[in-house]
PDB file of the backbone (N, CA, C, O) and the ligand in Angstrom, with CONECT records:
HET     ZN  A 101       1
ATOM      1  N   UNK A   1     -10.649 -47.975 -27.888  1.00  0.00           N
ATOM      2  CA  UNK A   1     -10.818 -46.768 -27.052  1.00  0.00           C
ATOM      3  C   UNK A   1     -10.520 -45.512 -27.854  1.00  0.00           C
ATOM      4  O   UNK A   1      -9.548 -45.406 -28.601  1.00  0.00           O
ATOM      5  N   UNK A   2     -11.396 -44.604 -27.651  1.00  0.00           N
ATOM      6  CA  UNK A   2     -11.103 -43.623 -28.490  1.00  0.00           C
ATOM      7  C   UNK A   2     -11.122 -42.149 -27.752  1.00  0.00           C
ATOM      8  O   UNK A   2     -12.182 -41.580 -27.490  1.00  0.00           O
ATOM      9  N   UNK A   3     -10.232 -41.771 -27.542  1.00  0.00           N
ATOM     10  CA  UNK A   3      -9.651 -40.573 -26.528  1.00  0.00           C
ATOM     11  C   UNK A   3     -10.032 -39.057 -27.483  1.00  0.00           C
ATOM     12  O   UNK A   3      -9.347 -38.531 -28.360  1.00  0.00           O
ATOM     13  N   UNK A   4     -10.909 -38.778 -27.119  1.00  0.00           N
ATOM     14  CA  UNK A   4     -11.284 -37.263 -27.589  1.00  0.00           C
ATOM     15  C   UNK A   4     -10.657 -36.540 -26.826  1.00  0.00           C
ATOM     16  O   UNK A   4     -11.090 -36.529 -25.674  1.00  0.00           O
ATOM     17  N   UNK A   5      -9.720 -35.875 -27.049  1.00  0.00           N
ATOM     18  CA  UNK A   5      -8.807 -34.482 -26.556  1.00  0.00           C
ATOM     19  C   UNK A   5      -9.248 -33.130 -27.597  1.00  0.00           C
ATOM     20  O   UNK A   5      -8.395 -32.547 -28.267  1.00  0.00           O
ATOM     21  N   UNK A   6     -10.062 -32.916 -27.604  1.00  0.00           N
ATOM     22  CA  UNK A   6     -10.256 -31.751 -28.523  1.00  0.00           C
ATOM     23  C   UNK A   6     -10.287 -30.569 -27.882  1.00  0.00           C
ATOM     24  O   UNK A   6     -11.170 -29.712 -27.847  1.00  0.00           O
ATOM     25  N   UNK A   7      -8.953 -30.633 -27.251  1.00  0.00           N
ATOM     26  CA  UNK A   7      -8.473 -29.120 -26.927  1.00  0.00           C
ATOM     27  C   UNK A   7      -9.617 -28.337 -26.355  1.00  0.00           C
ATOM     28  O   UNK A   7     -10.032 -27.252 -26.760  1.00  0.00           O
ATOM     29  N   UNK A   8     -10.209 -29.287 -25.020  1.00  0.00           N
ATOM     30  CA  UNK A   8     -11.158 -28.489 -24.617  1.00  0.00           C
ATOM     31  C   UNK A   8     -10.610 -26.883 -24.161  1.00  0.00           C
ATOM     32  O   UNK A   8     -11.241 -25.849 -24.382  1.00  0.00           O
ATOM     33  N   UNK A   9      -9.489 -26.963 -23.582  1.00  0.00           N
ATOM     34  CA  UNK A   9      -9.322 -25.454 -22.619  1.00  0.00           C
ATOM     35  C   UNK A   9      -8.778 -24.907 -23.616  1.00  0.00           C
ATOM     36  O   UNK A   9      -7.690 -24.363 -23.428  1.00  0.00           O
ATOM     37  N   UNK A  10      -9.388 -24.891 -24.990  1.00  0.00           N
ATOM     38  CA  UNK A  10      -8.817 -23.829 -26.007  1.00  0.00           C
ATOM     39  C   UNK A  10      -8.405 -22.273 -25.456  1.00  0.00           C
ATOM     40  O   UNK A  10      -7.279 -21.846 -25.201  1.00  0.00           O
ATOM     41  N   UNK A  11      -9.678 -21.595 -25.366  1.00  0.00           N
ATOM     42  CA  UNK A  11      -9.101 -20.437 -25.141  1.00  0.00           C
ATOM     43  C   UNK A  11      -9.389 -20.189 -23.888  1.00  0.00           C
ATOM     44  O   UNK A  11      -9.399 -19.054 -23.409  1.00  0.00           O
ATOM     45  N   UNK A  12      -9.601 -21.053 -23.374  1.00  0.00           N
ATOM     46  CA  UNK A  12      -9.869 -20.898 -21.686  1.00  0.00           C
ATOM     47  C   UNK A  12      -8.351 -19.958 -21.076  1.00  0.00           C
ATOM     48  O   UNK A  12      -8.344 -18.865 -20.508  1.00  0.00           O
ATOM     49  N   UNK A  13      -7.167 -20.843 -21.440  1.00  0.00           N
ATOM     50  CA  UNK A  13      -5.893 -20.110 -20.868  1.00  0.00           C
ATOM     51  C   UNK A  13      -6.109 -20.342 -19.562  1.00  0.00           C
ATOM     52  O   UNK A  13      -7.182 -20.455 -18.969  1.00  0.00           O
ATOM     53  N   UNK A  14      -4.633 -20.423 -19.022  1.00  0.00           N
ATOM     54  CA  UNK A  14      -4.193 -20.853 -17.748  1.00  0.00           C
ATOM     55  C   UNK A  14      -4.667 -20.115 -16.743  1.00  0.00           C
ATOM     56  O   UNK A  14      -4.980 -18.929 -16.842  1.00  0.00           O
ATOM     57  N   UNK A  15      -4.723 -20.678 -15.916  1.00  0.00           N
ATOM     58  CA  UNK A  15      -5.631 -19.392 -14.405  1.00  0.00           C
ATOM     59  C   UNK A  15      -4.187 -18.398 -14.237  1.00  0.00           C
ATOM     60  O   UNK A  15      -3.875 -18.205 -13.063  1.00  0.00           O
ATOM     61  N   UNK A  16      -3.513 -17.917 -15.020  1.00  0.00           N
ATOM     62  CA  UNK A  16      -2.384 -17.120 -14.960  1.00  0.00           C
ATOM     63  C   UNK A  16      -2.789 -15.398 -15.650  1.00  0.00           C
ATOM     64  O   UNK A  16      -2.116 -14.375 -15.771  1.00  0.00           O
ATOM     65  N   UNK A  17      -4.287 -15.776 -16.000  1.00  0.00           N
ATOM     66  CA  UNK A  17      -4.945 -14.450 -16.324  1.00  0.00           C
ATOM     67  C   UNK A  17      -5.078 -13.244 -15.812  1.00  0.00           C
ATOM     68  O   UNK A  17      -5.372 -12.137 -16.263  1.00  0.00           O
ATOM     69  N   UNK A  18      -4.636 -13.942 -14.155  1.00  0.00           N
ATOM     70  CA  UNK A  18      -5.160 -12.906 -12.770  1.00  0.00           C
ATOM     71  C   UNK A  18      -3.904 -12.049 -13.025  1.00  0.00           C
ATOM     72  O   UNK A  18      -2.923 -12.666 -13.442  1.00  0.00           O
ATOM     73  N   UNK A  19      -3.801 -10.903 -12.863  1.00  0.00           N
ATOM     74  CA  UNK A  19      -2.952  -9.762 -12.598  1.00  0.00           C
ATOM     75  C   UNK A  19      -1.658 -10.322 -11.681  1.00  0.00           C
ATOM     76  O   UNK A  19      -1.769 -10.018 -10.494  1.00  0.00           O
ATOM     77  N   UNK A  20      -0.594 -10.994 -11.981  1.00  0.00           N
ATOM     78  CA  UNK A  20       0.570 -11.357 -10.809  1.00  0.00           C
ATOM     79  C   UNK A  20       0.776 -10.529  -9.719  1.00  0.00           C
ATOM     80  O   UNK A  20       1.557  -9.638 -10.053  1.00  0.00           O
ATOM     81  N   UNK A  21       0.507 -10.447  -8.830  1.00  0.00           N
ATOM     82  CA  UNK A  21       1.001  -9.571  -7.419  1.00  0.00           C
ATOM     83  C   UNK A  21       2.434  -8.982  -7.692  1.00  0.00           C
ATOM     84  O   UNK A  21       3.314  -9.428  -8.429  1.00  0.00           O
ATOM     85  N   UNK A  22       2.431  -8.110  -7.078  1.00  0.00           N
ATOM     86  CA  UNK A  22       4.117  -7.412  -7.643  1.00  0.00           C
ATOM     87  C   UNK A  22       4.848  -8.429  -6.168  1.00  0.00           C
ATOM     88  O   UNK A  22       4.313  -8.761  -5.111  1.00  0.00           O
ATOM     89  N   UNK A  23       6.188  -8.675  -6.675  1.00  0.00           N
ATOM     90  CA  UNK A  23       6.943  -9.140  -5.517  1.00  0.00           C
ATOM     91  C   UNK A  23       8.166  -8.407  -5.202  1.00  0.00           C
ATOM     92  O   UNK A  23       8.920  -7.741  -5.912  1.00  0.00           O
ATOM     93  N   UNK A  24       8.176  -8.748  -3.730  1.00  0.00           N
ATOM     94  CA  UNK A  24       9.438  -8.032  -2.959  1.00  0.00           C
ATOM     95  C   UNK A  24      11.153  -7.777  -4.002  1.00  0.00           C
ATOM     96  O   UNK A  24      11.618  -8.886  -4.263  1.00  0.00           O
ATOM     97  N   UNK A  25      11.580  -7.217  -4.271  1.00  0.00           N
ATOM     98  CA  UNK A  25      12.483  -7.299  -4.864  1.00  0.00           C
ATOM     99  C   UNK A  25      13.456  -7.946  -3.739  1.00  0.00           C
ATOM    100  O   UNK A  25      14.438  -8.445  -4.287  1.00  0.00           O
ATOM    101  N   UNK A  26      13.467  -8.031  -2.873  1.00  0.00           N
ATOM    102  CA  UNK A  26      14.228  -8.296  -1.241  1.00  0.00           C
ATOM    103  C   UNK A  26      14.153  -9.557  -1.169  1.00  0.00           C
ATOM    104  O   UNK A  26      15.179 -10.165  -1.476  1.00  0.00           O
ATOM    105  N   UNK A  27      13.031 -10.304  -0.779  1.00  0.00           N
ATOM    106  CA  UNK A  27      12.772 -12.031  -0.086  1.00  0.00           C
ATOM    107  C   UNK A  27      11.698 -12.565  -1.263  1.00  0.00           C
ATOM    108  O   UNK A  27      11.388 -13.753  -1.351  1.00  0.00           O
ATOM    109  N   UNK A  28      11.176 -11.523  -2.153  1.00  0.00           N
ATOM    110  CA  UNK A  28       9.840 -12.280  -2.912  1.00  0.00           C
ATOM    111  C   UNK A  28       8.662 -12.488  -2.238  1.00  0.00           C
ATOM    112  O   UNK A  28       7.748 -13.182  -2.681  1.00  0.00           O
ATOM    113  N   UNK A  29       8.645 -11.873  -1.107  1.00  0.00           N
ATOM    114  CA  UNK A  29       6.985 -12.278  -0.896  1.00  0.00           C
ATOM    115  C   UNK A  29       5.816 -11.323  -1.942  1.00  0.00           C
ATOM    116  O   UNK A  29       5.981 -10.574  -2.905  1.00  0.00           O
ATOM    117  N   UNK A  30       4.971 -11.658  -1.409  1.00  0.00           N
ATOM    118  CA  UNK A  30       3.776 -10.723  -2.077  1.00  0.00           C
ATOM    119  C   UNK A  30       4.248  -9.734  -1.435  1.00  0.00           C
ATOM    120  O   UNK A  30       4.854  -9.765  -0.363  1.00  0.00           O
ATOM    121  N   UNK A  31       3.927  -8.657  -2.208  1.00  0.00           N
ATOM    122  CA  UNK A  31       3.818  -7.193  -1.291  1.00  0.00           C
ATOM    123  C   UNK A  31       2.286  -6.908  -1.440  1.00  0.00           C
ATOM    124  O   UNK A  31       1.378  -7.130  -2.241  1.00  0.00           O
ATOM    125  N   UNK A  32       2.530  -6.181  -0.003  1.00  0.00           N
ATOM    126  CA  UNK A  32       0.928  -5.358   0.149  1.00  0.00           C
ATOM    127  C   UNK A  32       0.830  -4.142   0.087  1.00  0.00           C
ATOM    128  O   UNK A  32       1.746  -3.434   0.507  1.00  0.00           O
ATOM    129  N   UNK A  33      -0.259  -3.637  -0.429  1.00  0.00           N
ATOM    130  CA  UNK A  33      -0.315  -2.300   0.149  1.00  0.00           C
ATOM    131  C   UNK A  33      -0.762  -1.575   1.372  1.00  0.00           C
ATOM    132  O   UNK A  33      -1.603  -2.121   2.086  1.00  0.00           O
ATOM    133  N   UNK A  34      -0.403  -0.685   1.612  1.00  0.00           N
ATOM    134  CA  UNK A  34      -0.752  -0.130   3.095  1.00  0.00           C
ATOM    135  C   UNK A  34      -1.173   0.985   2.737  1.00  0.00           C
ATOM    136  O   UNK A  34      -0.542   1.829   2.101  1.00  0.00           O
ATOM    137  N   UNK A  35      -2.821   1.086   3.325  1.00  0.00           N
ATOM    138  CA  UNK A  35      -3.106   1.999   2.657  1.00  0.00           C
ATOM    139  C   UNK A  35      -2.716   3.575   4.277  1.00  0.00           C
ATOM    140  O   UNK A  35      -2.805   3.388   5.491  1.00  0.00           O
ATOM    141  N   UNK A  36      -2.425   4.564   3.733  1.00  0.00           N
ATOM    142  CA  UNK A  36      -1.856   5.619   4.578  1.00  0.00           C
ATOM    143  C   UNK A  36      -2.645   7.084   4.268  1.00  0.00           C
ATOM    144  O   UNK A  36      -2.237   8.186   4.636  1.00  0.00           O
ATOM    145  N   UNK A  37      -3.405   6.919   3.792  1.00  0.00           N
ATOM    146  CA  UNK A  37      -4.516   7.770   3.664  1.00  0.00           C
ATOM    147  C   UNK A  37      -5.849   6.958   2.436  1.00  0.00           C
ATOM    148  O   UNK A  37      -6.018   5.845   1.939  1.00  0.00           O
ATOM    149  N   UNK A  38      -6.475   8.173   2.399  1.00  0.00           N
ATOM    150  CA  UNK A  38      -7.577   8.100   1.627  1.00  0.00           C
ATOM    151  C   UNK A  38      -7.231   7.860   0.217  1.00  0.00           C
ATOM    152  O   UNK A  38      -7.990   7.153  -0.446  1.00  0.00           O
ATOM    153  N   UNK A  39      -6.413   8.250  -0.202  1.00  0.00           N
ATOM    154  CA  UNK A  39      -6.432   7.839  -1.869  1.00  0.00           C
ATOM    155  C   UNK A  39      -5.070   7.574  -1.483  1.00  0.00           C
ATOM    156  O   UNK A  39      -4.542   7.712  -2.586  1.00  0.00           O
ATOM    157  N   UNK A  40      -4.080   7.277  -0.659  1.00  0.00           N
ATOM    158  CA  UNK A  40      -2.806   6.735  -0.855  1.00  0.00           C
ATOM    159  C   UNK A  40      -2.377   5.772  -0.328  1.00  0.00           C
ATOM    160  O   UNK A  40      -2.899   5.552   0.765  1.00  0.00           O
ATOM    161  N   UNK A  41      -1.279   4.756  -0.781  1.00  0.00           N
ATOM    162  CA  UNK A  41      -1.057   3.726  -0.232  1.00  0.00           C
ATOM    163  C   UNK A  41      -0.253   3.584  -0.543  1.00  0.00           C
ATOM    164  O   UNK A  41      -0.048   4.197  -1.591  1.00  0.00           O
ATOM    165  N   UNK A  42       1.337   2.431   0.141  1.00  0.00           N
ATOM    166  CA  UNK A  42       2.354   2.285  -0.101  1.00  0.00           C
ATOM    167  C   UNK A  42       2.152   0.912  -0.230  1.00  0.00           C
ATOM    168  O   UNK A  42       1.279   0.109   0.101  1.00  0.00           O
ATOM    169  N   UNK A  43       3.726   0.872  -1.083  1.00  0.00           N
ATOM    170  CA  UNK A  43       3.524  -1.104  -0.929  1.00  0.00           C
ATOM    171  C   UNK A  43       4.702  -1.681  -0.318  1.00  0.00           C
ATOM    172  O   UNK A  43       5.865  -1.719  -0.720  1.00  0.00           O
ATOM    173  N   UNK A  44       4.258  -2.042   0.543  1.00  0.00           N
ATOM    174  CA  UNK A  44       5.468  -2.645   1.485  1.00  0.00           C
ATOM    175  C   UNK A  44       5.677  -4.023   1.465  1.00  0.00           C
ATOM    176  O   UNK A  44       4.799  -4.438   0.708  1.00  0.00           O
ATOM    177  N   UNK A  45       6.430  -5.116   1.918  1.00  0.00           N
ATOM    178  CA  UNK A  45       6.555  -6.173   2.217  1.00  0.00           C
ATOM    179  C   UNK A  45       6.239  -6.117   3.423  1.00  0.00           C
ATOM    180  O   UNK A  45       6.663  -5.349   4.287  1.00  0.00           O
ATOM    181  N   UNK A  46       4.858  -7.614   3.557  1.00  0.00           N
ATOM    182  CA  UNK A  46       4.459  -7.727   4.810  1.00  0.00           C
ATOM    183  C   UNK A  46       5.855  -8.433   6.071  1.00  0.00           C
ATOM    184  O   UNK A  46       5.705  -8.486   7.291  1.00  0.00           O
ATOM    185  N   UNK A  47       7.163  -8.905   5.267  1.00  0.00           N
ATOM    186  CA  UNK A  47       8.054 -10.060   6.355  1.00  0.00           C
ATOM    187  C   UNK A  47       8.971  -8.761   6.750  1.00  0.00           C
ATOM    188  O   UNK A  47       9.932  -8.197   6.227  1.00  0.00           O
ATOM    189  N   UNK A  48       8.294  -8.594   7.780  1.00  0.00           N
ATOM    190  CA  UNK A  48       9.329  -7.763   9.220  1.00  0.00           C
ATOM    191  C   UNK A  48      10.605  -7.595   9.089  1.00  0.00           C
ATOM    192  O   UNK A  48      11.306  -6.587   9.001  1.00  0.00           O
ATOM    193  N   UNK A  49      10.944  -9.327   9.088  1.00  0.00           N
ATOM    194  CA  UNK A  49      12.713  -9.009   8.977  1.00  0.00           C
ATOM    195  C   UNK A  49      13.255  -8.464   7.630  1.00  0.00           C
ATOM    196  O   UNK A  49      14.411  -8.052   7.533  1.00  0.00           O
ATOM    197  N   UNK A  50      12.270  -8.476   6.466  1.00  0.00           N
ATOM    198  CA  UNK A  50      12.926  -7.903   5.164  1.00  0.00           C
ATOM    199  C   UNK A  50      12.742  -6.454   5.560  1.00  0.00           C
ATOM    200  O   UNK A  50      13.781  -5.814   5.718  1.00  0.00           O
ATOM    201  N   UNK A  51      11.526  -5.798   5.755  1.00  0.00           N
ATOM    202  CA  UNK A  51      11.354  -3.982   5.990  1.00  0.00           C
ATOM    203  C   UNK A  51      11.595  -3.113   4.884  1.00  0.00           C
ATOM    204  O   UNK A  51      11.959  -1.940   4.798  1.00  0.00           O
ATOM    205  N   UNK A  52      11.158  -4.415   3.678  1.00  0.00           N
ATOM    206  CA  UNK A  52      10.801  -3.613   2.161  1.00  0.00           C
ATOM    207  C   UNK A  52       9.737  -2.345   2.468  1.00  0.00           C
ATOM    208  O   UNK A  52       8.810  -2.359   3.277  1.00  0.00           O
ATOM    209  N   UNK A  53      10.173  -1.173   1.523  1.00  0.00           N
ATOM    210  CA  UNK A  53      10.884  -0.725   0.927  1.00  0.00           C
ATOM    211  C   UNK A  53      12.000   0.398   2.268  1.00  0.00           C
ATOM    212  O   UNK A  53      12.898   1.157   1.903  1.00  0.00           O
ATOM    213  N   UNK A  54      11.623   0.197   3.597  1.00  0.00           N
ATOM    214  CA  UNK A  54      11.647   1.293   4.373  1.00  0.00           C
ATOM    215  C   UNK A  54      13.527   0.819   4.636  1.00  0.00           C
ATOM    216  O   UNK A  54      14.272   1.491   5.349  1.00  0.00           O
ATOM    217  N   UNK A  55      13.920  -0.301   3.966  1.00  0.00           N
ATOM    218  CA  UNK A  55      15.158  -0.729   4.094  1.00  0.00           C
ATOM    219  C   UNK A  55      16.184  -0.113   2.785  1.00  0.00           C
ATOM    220  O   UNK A  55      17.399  -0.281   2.680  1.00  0.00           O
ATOM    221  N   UNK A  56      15.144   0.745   1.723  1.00  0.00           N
ATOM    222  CA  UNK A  56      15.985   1.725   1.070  1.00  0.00           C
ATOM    223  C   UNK A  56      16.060   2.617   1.310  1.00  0.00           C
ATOM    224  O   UNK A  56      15.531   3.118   2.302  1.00  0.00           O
ATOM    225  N   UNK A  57      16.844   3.264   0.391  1.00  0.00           N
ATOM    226  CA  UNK A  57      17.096   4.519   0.745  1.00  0.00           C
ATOM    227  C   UNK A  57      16.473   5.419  -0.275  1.00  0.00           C
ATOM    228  O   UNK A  57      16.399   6.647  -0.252  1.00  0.00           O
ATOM    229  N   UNK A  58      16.135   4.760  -0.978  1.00  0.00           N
ATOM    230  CA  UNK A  58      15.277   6.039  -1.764  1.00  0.00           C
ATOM    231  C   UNK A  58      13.522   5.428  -1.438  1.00  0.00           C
ATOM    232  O   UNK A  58      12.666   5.371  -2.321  1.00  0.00           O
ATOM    233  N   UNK A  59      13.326   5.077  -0.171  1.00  0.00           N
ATOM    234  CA  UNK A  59      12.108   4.999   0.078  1.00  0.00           C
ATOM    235  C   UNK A  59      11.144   6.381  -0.121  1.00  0.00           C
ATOM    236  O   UNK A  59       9.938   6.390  -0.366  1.00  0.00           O
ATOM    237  N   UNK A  60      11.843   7.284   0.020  1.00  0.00           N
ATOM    238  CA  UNK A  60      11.081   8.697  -0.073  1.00  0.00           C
ATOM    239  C   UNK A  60       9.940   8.577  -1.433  1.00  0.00           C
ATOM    240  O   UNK A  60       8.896   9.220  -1.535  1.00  0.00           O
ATOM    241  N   UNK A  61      10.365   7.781  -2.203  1.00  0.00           N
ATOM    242  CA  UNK A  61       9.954   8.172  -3.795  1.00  0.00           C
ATOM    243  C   UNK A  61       8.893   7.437  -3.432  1.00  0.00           C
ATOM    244  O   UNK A  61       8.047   7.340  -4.321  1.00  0.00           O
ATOM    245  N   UNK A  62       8.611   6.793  -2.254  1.00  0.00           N
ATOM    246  CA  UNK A  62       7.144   5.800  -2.232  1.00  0.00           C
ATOM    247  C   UNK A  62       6.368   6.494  -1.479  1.00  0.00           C
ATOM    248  O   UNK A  62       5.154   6.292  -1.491  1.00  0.00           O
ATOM    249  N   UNK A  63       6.825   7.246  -0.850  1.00  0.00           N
ATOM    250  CA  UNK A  63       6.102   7.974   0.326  1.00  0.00           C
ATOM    251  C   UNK A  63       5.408   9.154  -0.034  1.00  0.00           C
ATOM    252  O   UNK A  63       6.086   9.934  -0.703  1.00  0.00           O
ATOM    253  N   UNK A  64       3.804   9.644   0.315  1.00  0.00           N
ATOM    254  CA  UNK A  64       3.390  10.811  -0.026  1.00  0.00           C
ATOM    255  C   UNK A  64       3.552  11.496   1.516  1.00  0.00           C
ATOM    256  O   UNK A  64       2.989  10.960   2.471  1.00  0.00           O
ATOM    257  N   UNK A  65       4.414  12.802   1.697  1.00  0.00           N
ATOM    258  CA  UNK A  65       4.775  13.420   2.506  1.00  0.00           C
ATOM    259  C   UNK A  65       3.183  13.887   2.957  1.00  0.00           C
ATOM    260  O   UNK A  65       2.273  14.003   2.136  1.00  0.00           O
ATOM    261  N   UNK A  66       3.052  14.104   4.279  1.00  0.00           N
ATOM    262  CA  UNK A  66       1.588  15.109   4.388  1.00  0.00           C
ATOM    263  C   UNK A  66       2.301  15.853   5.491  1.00  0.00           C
ATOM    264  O   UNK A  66       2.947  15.104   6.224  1.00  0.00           O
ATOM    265  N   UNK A  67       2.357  17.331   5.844  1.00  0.00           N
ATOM    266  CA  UNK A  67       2.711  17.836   6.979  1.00  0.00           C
ATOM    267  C   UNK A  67       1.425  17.547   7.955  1.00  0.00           C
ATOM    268  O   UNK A  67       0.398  16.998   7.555  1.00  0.00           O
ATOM    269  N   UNK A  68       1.641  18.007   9.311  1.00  0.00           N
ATOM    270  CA  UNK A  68       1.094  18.238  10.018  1.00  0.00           C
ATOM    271  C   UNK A  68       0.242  19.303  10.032  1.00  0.00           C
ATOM    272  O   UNK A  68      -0.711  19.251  10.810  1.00  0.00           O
ATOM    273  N   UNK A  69       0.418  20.481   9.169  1.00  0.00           N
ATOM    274  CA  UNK A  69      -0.162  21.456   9.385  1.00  0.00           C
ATOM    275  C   UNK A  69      -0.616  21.255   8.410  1.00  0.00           C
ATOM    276  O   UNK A  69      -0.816  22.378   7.945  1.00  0.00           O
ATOM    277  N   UNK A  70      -0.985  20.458   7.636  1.00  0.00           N
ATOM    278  CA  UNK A  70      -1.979  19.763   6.671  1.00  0.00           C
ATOM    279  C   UNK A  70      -3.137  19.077   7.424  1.00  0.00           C
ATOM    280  O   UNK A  70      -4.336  19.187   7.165  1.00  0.00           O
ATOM    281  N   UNK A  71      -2.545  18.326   8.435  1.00  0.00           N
ATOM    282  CA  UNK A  71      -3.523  17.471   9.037  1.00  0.00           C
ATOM    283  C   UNK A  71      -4.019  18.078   9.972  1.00  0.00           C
ATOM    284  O   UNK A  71      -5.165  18.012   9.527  1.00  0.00           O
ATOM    285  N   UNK A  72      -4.131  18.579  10.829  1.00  0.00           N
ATOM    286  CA  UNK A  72      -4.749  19.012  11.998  1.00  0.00           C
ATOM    287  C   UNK A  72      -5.578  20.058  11.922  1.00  0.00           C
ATOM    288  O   UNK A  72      -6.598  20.015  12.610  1.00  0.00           O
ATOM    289  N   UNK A  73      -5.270  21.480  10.884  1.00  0.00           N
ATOM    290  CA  UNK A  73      -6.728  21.873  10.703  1.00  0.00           C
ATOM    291  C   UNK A  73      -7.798  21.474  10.149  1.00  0.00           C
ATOM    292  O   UNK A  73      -8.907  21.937  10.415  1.00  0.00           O
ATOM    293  N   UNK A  74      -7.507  20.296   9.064  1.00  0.00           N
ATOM    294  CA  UNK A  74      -9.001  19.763   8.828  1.00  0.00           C
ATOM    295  C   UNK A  74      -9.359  18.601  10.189  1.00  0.00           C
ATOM    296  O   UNK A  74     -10.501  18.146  10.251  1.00  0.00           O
ATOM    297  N   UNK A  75      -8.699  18.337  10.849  1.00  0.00           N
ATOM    298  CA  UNK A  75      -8.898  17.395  11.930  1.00  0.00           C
ATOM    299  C   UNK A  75      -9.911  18.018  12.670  1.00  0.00           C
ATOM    300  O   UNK A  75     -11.024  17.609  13.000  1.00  0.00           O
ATOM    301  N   UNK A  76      -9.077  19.554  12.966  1.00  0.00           N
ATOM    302  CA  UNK A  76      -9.935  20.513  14.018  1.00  0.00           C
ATOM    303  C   UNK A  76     -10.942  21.200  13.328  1.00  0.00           C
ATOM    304  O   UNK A  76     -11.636  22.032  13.912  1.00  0.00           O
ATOM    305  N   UNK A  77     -11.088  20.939  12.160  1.00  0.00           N
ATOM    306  CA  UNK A  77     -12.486  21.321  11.541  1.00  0.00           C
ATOM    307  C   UNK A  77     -13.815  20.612  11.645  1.00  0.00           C
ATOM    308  O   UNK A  77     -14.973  21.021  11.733  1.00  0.00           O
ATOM    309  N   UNK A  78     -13.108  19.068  11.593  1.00  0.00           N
ATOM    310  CA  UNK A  78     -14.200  18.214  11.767  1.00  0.00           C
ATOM    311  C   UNK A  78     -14.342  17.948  13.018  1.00  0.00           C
ATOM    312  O   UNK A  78     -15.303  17.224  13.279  1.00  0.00           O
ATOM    313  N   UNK A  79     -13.627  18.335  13.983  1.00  0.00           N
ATOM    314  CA  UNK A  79     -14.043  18.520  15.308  1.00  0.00           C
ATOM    315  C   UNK A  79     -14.859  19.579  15.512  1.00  0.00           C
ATOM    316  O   UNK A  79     -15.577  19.471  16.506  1.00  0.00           O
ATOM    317  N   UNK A  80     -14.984  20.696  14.796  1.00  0.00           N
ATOM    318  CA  UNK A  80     -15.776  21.886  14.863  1.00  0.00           C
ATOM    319  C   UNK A  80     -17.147  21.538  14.609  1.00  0.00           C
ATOM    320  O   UNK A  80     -18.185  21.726  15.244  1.00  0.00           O
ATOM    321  N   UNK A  81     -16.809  20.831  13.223  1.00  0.00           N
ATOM    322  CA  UNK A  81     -18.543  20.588  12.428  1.00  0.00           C
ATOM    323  C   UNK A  81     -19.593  19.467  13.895  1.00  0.00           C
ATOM    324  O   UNK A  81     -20.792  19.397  14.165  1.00  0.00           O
ATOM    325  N   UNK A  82     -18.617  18.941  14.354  1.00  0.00           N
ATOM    326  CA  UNK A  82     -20.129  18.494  15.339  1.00  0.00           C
ATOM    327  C   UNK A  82     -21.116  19.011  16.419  1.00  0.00           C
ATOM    328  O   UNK A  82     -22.181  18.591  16.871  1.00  0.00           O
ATOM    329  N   UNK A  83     -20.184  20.297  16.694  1.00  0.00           N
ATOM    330  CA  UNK A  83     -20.746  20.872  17.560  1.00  0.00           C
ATOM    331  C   UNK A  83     -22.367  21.774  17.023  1.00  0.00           C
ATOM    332  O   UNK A  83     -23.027  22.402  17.851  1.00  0.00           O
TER     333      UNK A  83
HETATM  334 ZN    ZN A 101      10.645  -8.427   1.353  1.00  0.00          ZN2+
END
């Protein structure tokens, strides 16, 4: 019997190629992102009882602040444009 192993998955490399998901520093799950606007998104842990990152205290540094008076005149603009 003659067993050819010639290193077929040479440079194939392990399916470990994919980008690792960042994990919870808290429980380890995957974190997701949530996306909270148009170009922004936070990454939270989806497990409830952990309440990554909103269970720190320097959650601020994840958060893009938007006032209100940011949001509502373009709101009421695009309420304008249909008329
Ligand atoms: Zn977590």
């Amino acid at each position: 019997m003659t067993v050819t192993t010639n290193n077929i998955k040479k440079k194939k490399g392990a399916n470990t190629t994919k980008k690792s998901p960042p994990l919870c520093p808290d429980c380890g799950s995957v974190l997701q992102k949530c996306l909270i606007q148009q170009n922004y998104a936070m990454v939270i842990c989806p497990d409830e009882k952990c309440g990554y990152p909103f269970n720190q205290r320097r959650v601020q540094e994840n958060l893009v602040y938007v006032d209100d008076s940011e949001v509502i005149p373009v709101a009421k603009q695009r309420l304008s444009d249909r008329e």
